[in-house]
C-alpha positions in Angstrom: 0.0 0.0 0.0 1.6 3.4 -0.9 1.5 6.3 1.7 2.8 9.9 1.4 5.9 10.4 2.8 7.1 6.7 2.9 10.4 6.0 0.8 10.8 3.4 -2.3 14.2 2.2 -3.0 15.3 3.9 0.1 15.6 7.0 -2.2 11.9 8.2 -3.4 10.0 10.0 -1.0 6.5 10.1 -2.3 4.9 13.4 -1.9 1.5 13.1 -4.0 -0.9 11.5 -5.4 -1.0 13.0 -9.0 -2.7 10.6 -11.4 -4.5 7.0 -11.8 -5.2 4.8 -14.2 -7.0 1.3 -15.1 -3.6 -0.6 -13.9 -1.2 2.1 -12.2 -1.2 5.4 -10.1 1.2 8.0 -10.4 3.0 10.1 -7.8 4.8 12.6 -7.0 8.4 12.2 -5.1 11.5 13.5 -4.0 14.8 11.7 -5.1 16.7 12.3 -2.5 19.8 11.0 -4.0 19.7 13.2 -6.7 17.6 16.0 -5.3 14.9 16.2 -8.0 11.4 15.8 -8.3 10.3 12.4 -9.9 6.8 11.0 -11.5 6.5 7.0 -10.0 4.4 4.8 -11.1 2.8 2.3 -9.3 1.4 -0.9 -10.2 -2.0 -1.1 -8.7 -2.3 -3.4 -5.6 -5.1 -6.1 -7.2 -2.9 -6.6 -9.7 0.0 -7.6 -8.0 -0.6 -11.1 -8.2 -1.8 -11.0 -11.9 1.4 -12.5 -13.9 -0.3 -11.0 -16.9 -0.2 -7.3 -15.6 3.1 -7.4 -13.7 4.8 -8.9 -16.9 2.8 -5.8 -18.9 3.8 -3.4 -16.9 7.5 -4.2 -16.7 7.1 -4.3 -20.5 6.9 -1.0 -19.9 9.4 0.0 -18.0 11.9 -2.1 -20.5 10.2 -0.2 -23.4 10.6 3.4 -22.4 13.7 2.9 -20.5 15.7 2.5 -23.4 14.6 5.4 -25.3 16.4 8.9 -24.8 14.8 11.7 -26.6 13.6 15.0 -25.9 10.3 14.3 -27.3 9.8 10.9 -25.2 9.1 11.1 -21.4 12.5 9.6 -20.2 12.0 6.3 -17.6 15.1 6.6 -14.6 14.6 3.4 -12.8 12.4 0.8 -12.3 12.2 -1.5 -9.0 10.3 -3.7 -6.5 9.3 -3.6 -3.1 7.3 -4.8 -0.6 4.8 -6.1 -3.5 4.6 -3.1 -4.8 6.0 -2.7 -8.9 7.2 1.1 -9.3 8.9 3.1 -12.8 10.8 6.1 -11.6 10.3 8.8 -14.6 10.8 12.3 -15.5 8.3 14.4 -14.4 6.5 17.0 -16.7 4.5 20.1 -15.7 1.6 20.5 -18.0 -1.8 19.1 -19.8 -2.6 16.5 -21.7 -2.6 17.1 -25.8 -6.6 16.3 -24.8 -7.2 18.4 -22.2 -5.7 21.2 -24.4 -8.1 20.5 -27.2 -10.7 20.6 -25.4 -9.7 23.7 -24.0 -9.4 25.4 -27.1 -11.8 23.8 -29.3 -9.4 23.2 -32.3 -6.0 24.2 -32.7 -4.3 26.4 -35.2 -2.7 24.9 -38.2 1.4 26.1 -37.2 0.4 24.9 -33.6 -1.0 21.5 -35.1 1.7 21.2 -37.3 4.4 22.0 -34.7 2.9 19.0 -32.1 2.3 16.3 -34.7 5.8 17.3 -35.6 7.2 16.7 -32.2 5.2 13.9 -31.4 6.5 12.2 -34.6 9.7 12.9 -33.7 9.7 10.7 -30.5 7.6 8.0 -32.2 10.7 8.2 -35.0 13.0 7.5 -32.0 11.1 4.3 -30.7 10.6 2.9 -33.9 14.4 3.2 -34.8 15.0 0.9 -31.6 12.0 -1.5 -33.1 9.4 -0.4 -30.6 6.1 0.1 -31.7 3.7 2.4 -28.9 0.2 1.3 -30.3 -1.1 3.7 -28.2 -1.3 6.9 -29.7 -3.4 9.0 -28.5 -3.9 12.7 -26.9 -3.9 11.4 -23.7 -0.7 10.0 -23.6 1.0 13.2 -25.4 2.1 15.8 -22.4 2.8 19.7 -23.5 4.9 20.7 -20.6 4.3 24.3 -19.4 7.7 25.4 -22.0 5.5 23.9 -24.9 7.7 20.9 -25.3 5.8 17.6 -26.4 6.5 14.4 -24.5 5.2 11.0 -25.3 4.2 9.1 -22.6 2.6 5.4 -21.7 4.5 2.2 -23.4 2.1 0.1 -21.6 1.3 -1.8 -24.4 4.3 -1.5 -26.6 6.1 -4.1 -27.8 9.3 -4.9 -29.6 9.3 -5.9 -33.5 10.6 -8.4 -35.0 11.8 -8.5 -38.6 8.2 -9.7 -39.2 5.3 -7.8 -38.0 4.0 -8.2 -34.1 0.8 -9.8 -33.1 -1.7 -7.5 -31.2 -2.6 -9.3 -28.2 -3.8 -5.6 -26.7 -6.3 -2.8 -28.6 -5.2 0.3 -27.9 -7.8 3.4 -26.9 -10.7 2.8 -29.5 -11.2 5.9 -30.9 -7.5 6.1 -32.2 -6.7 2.2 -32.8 -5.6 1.5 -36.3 -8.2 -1.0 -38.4 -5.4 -4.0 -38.1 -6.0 -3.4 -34.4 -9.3 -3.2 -34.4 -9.5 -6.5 -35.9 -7.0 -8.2 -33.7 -4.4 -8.7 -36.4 -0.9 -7.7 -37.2 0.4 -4.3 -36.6 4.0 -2.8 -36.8 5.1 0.8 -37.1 2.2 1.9 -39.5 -0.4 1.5 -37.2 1.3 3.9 -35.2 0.7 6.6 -38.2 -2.6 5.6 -38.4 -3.1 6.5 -35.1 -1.0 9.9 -35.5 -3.2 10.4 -38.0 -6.2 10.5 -36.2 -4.9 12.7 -33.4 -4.1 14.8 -36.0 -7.3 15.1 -37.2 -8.6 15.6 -33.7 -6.5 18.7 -33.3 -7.5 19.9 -36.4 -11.4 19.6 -36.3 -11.4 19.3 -32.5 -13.8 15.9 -32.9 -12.3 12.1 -34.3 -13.6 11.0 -37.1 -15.7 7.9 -35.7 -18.4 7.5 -32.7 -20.4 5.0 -31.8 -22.6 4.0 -29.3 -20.2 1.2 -28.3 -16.3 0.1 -28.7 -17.2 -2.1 -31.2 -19.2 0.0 -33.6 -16.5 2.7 -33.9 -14.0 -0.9 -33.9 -16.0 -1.2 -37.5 -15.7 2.1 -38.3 -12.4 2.4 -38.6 -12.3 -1.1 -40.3 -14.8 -0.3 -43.0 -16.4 3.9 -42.2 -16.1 6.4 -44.5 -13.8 9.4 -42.8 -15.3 12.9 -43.0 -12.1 14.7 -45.0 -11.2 17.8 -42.1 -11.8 20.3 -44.7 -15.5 19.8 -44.8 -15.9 20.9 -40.9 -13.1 23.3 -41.8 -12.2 25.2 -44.7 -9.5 27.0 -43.9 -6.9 23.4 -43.2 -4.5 23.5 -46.1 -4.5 21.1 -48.5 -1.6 19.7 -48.2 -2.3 18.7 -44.7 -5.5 17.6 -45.2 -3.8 14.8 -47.8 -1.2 14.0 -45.2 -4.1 13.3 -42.7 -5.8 11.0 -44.9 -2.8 9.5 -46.3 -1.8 8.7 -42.9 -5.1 6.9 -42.1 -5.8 4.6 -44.7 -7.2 1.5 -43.7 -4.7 -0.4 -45.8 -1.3 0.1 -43.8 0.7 -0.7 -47.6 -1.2 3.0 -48.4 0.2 4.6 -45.6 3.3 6.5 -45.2 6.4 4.0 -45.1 8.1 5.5 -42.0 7.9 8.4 -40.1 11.0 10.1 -41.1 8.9 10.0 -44.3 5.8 11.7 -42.6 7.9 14.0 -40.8 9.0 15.4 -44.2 5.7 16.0 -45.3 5.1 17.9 -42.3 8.1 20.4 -42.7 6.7 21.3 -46.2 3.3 21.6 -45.4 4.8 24.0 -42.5 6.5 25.7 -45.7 4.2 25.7 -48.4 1.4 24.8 -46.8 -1.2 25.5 -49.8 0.5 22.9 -52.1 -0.4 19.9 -53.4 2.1 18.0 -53.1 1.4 14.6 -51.1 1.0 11.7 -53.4 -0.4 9.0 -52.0 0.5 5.5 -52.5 -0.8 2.9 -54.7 -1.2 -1.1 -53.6 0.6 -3.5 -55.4 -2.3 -5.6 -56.6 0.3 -9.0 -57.0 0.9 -8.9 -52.9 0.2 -11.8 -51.0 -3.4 -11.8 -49.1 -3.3 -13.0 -45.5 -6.8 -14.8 -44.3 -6.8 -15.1 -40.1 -7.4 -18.2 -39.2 -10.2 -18.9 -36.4 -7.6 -19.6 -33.9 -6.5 -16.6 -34.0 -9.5 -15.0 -34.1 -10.5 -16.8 -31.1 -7.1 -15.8 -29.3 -7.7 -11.8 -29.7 -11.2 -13.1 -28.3 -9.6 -14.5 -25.0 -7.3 -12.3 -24.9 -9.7 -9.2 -24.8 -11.7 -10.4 -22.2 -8.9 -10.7 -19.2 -8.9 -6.9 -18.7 -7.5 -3.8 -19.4 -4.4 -1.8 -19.8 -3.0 1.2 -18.0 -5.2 4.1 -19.7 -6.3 2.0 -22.5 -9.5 1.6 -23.9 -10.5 -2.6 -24.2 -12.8 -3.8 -26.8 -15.5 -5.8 -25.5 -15.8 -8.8 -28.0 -16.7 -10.8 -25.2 -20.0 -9.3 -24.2 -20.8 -8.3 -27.6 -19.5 -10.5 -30.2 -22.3 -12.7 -30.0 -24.6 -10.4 -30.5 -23.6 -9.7 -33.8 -24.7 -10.1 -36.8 -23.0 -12.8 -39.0 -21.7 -10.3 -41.7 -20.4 -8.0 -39.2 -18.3 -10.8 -37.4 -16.8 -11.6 -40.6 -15.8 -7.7 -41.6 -14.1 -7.8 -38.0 -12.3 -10.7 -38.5 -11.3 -10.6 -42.1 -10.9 -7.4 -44.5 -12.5 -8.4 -47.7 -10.8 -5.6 -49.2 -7.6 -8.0 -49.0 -8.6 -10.2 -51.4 -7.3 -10.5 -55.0 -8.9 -8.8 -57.9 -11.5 -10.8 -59.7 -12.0 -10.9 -63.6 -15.6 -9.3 -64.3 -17.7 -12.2 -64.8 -15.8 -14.1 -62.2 -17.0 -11.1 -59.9 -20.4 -11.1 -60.8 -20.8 -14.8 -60.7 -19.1 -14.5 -56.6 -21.4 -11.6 -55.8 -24.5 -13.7 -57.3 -23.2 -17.0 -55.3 -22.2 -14.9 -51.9 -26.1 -13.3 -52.2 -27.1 -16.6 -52.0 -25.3 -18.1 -49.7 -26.1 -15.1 -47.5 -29.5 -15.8 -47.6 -29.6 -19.4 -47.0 -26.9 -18.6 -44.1 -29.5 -16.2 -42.3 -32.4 -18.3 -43.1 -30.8 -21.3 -41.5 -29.8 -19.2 -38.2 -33.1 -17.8 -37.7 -34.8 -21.7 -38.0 -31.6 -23.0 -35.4 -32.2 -19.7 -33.4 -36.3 -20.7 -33.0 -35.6 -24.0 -32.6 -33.5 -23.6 -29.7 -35.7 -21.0 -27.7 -38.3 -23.4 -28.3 -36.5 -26.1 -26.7 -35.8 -24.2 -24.3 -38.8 -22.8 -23.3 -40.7 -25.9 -22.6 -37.3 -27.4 -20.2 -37.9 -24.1 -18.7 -41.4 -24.9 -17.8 -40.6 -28.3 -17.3 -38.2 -27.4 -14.5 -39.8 -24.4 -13.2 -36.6 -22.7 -14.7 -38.9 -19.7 -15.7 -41.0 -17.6 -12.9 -43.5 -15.5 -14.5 -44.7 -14.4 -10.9 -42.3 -11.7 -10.6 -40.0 -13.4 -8.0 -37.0 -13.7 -9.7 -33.3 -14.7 -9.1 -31.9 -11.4 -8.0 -28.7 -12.3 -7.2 -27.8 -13.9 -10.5 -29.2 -10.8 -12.1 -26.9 -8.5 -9.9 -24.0 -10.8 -10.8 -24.3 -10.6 -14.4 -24.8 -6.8 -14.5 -21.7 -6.3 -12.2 -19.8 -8.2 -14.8 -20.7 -5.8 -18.0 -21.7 -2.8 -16.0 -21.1 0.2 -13.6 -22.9 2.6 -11.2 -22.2 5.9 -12.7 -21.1 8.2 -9.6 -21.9 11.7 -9.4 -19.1 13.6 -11.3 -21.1 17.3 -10.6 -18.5 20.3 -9.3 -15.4 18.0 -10.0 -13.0 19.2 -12.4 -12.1 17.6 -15.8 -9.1 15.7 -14.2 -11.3 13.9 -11.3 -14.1 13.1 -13.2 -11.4 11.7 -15.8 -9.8 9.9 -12.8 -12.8 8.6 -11.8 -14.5 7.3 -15.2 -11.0 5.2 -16.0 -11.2 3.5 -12.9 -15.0 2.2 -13.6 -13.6 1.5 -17.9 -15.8 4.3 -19.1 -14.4 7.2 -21.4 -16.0 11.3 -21.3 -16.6 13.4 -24.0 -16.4 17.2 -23.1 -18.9 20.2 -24.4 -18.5 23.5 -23.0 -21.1 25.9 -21.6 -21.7 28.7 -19.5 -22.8 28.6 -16.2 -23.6 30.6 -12.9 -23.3 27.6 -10.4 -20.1 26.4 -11.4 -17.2 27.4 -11.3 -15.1 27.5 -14.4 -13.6 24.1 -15.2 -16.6 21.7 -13.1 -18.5 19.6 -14.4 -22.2 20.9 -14.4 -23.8 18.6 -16.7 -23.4 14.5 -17.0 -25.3 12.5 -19.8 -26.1 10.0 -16.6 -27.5 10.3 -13.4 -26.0 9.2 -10.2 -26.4 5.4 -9.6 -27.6 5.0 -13.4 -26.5 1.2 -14.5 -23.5 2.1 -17.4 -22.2 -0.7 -19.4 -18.4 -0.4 -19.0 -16.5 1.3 -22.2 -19.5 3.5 -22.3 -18.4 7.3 -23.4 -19.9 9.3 -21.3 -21.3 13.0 -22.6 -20.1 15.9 -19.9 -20.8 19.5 -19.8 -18.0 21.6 -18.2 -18.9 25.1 -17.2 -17.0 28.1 -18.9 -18.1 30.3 -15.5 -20.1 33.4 -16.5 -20.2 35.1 -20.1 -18.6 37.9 -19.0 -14.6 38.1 -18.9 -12.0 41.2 -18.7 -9.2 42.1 -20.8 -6.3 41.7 -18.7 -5.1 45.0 -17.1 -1.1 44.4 -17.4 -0.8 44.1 -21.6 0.6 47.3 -22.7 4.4 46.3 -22.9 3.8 42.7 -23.2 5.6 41.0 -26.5 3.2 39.3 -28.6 3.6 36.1 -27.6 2.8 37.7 -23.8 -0.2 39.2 -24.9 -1.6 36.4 -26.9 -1.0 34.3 -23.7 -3.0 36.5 -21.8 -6.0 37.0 -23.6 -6.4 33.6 -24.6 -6.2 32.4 -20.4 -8.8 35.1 -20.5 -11.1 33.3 -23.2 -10.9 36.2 -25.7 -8.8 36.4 -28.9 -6.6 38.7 -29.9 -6.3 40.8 -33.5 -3.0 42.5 -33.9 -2.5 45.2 -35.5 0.7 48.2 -35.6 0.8 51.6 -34.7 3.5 54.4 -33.8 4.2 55.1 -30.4 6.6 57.6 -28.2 6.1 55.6 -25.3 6.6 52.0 -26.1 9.4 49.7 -27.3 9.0 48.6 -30.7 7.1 45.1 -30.9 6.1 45.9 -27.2 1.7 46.4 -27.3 1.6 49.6 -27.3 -2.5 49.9 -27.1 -5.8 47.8 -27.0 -9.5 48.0 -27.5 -11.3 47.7 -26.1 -9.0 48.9 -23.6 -7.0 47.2 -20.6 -9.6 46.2 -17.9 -12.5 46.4 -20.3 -15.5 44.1 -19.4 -16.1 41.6 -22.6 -17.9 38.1 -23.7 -16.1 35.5 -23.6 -14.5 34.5 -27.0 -14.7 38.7 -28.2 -12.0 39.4 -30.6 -9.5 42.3 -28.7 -7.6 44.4 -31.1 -4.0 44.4 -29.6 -2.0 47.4 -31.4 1.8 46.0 -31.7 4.5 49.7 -31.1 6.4 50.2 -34.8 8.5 53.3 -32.4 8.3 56.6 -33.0 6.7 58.0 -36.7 9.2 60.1 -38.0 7.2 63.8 -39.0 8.3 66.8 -40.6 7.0 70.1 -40.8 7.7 73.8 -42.0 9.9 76.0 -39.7 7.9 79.6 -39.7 10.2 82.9 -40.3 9.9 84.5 -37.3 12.2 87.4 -37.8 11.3 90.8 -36.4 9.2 88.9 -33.9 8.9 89.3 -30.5 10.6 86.1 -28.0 6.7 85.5 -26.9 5.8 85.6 -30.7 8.0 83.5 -32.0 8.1 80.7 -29.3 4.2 80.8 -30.2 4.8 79.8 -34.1 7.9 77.3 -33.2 5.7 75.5 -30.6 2.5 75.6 -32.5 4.7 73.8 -35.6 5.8 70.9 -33.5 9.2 72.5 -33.0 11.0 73.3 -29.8 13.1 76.8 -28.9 16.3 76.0 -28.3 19.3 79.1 -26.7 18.0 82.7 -27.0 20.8 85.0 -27.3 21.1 88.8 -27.6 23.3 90.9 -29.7 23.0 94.8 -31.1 21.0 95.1 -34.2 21.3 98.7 -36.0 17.9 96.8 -38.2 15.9 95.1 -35.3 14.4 96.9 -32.2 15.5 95.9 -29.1 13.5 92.5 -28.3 12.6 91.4 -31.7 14.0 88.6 -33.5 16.9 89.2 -35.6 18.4 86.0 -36.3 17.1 82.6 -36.0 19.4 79.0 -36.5 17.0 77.6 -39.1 15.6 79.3 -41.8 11.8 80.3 -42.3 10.1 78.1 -44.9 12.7 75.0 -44.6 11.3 71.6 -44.1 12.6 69.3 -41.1 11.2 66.7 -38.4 9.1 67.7 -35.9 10.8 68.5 -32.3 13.9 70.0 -34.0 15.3 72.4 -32.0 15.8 76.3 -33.2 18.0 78.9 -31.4 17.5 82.5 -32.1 18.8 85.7 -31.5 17.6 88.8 -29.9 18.0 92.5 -30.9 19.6 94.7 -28.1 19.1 98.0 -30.5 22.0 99.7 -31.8 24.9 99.7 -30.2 26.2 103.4 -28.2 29.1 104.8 -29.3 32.4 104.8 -27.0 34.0 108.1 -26.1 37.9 108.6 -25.0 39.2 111.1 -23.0 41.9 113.7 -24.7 44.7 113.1 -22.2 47.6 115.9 -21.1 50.3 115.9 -23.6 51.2 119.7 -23.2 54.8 120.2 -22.6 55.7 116.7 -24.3 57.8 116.3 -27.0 56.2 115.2 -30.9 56.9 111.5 -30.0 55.8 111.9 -26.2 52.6 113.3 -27.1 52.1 110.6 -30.0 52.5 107.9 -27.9 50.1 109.1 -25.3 47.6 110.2 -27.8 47.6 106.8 -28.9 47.7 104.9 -25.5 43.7 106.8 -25.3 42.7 105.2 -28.3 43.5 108.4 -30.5 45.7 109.2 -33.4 48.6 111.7 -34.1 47.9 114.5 -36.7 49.4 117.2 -38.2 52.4 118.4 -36.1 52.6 122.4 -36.9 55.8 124.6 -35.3 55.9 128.3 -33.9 57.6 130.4 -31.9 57.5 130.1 -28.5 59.9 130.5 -25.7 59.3 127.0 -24.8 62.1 124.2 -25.1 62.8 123.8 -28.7 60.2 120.5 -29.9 58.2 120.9 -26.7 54.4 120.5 -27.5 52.8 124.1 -26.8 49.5 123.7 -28.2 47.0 120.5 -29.5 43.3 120.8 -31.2 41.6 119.7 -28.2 42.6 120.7 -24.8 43.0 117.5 -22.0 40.2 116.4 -20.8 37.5 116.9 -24.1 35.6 113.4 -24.8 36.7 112.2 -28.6 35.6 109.1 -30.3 38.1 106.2 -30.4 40.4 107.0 -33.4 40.0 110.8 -33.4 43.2 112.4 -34.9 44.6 115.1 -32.9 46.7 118.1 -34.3 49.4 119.5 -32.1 52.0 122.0 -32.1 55.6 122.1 -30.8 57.9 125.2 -30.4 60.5 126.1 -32.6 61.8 128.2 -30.0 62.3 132.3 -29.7 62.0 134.2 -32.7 65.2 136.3 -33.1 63.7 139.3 -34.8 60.1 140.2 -33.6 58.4 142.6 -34.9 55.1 142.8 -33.2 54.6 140.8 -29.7 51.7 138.5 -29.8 50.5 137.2 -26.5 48.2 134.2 -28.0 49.8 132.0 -31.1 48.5 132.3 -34.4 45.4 130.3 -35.8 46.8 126.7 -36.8 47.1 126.0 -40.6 46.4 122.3 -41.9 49.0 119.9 -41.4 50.7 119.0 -45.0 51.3 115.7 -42.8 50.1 113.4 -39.8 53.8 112.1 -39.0 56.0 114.4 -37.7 59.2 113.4 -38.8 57.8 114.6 -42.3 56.9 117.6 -42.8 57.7 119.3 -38.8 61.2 117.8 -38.7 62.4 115.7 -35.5 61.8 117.0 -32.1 66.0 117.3 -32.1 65.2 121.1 -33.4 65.6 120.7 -36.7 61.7 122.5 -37.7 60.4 124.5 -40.4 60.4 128.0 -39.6 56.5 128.3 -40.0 53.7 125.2 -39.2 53.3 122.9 -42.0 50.5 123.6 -44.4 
């Protein structure tokens, strides 16, 4: 008996109970060896002592444990204990591929394409070490939480010889391939076949064949007519439409080979998905037919009846066999299809002799048939074998229903997985539909086809209703700066789907969503389309810089800002065309074209500029080249240097044209006069010097002489 928290191999701690099925549960532990979570499965207790179902189940373990591939769920260690038969596996966090579908409905033809690749991938792997699964199906294909698919369950795998293997187990009906079906021979190809239909699953979100029981959809895949996927949705490419179909023909010859082969298809149907380019494959009419004898027949009939396999579906041949008509015993246990061609009269003269022998076969049944109630009616009454009082045998009754069926239990307000859980251990199967519903909470079952206690025969597929919770859902509020692949996550846990468009924005990283409607924490129905608007950056815009010259600042800061442009340094400077405060220069000129927020620096008029004075300084008393230097050390300039007489030194400056102290502009020339010293013959005395005459020169070595004495008797003209 498993517990939490006791040890296996002195190494697993089992932590939880996460999973059952017809023959094992599974749990999760701690390997404390290795520190790491672990999956263990565990043979169930009444099957201990079954032979049969500990040598199954160790068929397991040998299959799985020596495959290694990322697509395959990888088997550590496998032991025995205390009665107890435990696999030690990788465990992966996710959903079944069926829980998914039904989820989503259908999935999308990149996303179907993507998983049948992967699965293939792993089945590739196992059939390369001659192991066929035989049990492909969605519930035994994991899509862990990174969107890596795992194939799981080898319970009924088995290794192939150079010949074809003999299946002594039917995989889940829905999915079995028709050699299955019948009992007979199956290698790799039925795997395909049963790709195939899982493939089809995904696409349409349905399989192709119900029934009311295992054996009518048993004789659909042996002899029904598959609806092609296109027909329920016209959108599926072409091309993978044809690899669909050409992976389920009922004749494994018309199958794909391998497949590597199918795996090829897949890639260019992921490429070039609109072409037609599968061909399908054409029987060679000259093969050999192979008849099944009636020992075999009855074999797959024994060996059906023992019981079932770890989270596979069992025919019922059995109960049902009998019940059968003769021509529908004979389709399951031969193919007429096999048989060679006939010529045209040799046909019609077999259809005309099988016509006949039909009805003389169904003729004589019905006389046996009446023949025997008859005689067994009156031994009946003879023996008192028949009680028409209405006491009857109860117990027998009760023991013959137990045998074939179940008391449905009440699955209402359990989730998908526990009413799953529950309907494997009893041999039934579920079908899921999805509606709304204010009692439930999203993800219960509020609707089963049967009611509690209701007599079920086992195998029975059971019709559940699983509440979507209310109508009304809510755009998540968090989206704007999500990636796509974030947002489109989102929504979809949010049961609404998302349109994507682009626009330009500011504020948001390009490919970052950037804006939705209807907007972030908007109320919705469940399944409303949201518009999710993906950020392409910035827009580049461009726009017309306005001549703002003469202008006030205020003014044009107005006509930059109202063009999308910004103001960038203001600066002042005189202007002798500009009033002070107006523009008189700007960085960019009016009328050219550039992108919006481009900066423009301008410059302010501070009016004309006032003129600088310099002060006439002292040079009175200086000689020529004294007064020169001074005259230019105030910022003025030397003029005309006249002479007179004076009783002053010889060359000493007695006179200039502006006295010390008068303001000049910078550069002003200044005339001066220097003595020539005492005039030897006066004939008048004059007490102020004569008026100045113009200066024949501005240097005074030129025209006055040097200040050594050497001067022109009169100023120079």
């Amino acid at each position: 008996m498993v517990r939490i928290g006791m040890f296996l191999g002195e190494r697993y701690e089992i932590l939880e109970k996460i999973g059952s099925g017809g023959m094992s549960d599974v749990y999760r532990a701690k390997d404390h060896k290795l520190n790491r979570d672990v999956a263990v499965k565990v043979l169930k207790q009444e099957f201990n002592s079954d032979k049969t179902f500990v040598g199954k189940f160790r068929t397991e373990a040998h299959a799985a444990a020596c495959l290694s591939h990322p697509n395959i769920v990888h088997v550590f260690d496998v032991g025995d204990e205390d009665e107890l038969h435990y696999i030690v596996m990788e465990i992966v966090e996710g959903i079944t591929l069926k829980t998914y579908i039904a989820k989503k409905g259908k999935l999308e033809i990149r996303e179907t394409i993507g998983i049948a690749m992967q699965v293939a991938q792993g089945i590739e792997a196992a059939h390369e070490q001659h192991i066929v699964h035989r049990d492909i199906k969605p519930q035994n294909i994991i899509i862990s939480r990174d969107g890596k698919v795992k194939v799981t369950d080898f319970g009924i795998a088995k290794a192939a010889t150079t010949e074809t293997i003999t299946s002594n187990t039917m995989g889940s009906v829905h999915y079995i391939s028709p050699e299955q079906a019948r009992g007979g021979y199956c290698d790799e190809r039925s795997d395909i076949y049963s790709l195939g239909i899982t493939m089809y699953e995904m696409l349409t979100g349905r399989v192709p064949f119900e029934g009311d029981s295992t054996v009518s959809v048993a004789l659909l895949h042996i002899q029904g007519e598959m609806v092609p996927p296109r027909e329920y949705d016209p959108m599926i490419p072409v091309s993978l439409e044809k690899i669909v179909l050409k992976c389920t023909q009922k004749k494994p010859e018309l199958r794909y080979r391998s497949v590597t082969e199918l795996i090829g298809d897949l890639k260019r149907a992921l490429m070039t998905p609109n072409e037609d380019f599968v061909r399908m494959n054409v029987i060679n009419s000259d093969g050999p037919t192979r008849v099944m004898s009636q020992d075999e027949v009855n074999q797959i009939r024994d060996e059906a009846g023992r019981g079932g396999m770890d989270d596979t579906e069992m025919l019922e041949p059995l109960d049902d066999y009998d019940d059968m008509e003769e021509e529908e015993r004979y389709q399951l246990d031969y193919d007429d299809d096999e048989m060679l061609p006939l010529d045209d009269e040799e046909d019609e003269e077999y259809e005309e002799g099988k016509k006949s022998d039909k009805v003389y076969t169904i003729v004589g049944i019905v006389v046996a048939v009446v023949i025997v109630l008859l005689a067994l009616f009156v031994l009946g009454k003879t023996f008192g074998l028949f009680d028409f009082s209405g006491k009857k045998n109860n117990k027998e009754t009760t023991a013959e229903s137990d045998a074939t069926e179940v008391s449905m239990p009440n699955l209402l307000g359990k989730t998908v997985a526990e009413a799953e859980e529950e309907l494997a251990k009893l041999d039934l199967e579920m079908k899921l539909s999805y509606s709304e519903s204010n009692d439930y909470e999203e993800g219960q079952i509020m609707e089963q086809e049967f009611a509690e206690g209701s007599s079920v025969k086992r195998h029975t597929v059971v019709k559940l209703t699983v509440s979507k919770g209310t109508t009304e859902t809510q755009v998540p509020a968090d989206l704007i700066g999500m990636t796509k692949e974030q947002a489109t996550k989102a929504l979809h846990e949010a049961f609404l789907e998302p349109e994507f468009d682009e626009i330009f924005s500011d504020d948001v990283e390009e490919g970052k969503v950037a804006k939705v409607t209807p907007g972030v924490g908007s109320k919705c129905t469940i399944g409303d389309k949201v518009t999710v608007y993906l950020s392409k950056g910035p827009e580049t815009k461009t726009t017309e810089v306005p001549d703002v010259l003469d202008k006030t600042e205020s003014q044009a800061r107005s006509a930059l800002e109202g063009a999308n442009l910004q103001v960038g340094s203001v600066t002042e400077d005189y202007s002798e065309e500009y009033e002070v405060g107006h523009v008189m220069n700007q960085s960019v000129k009016g009328g050219s074209t550039v992108e919006e927020g481009t900066k423009v620096n301008l410059v302010i008029s501070m009016g004309k500029k006032e003129e600088e004075k310099v002060t006439m300084p002292g040079i009175l008393g200086l000689d020529a080249a004294g007064a020169q230097a001074q005259l230019e050390a105030a910022g003025l300039k030397l003029g005309a240097v006249g002479k007179q007489y004076s009783n002053e030194e010889i060359g000493q400056v007695i006179d200039a044209e502006y006295t010390e102290g008068t303001e000049l502009k910078p550069g002003t020339t200044v005339d001066i006069w220097v003595s020539r010293g005492p005039k030897e013959e006066p004939t008048t005395e004059s007490t102020a010097p004569p008026a100045p005459t113009e200066p024949s020169s501005t240097n005074p070595t030129e025209s006055s002489g040097t200040p050594d004495g050497n001067l022109p008797d009169q100023p120079a003209q």
